[in-house]
C-alpha positions in Angstrom: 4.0 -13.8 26.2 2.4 -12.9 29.4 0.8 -16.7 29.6 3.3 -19.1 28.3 5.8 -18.8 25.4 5.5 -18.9 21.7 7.2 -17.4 18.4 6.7 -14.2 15.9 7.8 -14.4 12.4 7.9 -12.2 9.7 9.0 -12.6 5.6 11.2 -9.7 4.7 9.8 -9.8 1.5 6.7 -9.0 3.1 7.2 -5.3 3.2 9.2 -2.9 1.0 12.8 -1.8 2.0 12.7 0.8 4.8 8.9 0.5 5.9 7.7 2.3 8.4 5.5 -0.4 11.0 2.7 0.4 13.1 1.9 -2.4 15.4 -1.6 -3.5 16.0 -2.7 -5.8 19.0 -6.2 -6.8 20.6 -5.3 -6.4 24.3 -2.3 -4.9 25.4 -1.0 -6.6 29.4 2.5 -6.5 30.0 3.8 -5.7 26.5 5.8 -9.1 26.3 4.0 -9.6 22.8 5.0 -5.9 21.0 8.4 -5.9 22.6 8.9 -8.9 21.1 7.2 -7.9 17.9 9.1 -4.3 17.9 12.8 -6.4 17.8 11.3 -8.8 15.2 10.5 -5.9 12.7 14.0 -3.7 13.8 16.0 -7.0 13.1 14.1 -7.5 9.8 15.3 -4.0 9.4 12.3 -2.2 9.4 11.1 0.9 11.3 9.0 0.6 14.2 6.5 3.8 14.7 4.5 2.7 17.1 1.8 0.5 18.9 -2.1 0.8 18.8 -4.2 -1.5 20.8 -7.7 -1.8 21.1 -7.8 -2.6 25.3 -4.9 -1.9 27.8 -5.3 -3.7 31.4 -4.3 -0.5 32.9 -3.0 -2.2 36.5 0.1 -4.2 34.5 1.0 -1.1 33.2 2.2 -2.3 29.7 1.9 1.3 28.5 4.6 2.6 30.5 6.8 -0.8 30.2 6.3 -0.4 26.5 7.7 3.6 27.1 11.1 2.1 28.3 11.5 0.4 25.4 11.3 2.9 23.0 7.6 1.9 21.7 5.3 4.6 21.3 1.7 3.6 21.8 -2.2 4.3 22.3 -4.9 2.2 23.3 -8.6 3.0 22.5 -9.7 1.6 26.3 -8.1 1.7 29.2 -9.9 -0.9 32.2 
């Protein structure tokens, strides 16, 4: 987290074998939060498609951090 630190966790049983994820969040910063969703849903041993989020904070450019990780992703407004 971009603010402080915290924890994500998930039920396997949550989701059938071999989903396919696609990650949603409110406001997308640094990407702290879906990287550490991303390796949360991989080690569950799901697949990760991608990231949607509703407002990127285009000067921390979590976008292109979350580009070197692998994480596809969109964001509906970019300020």
């Amino acid at each position: 987290m971009e603010y402080g630190s915290d924890s994500l966790e998930i039920q396997q049983s949550t989701l059938p074998k071999d989903a396919r994820v696609l990650m949603i969040d409110d406001v997308l910063a640094t990407g702290g939060t879906l990287i550490a969703a991303d390796k949360l849903i991989r080690n569950a041993g799901f697949t990760v498609c991608g990231a949607i989020t509703l407002l990127e904070i285009g000067a921390l450019n979590g976008s292109a951090i979350l580009n070197q990780h692998g994480i596809l992703n969109k964001s509906v407004l970019i300020s």
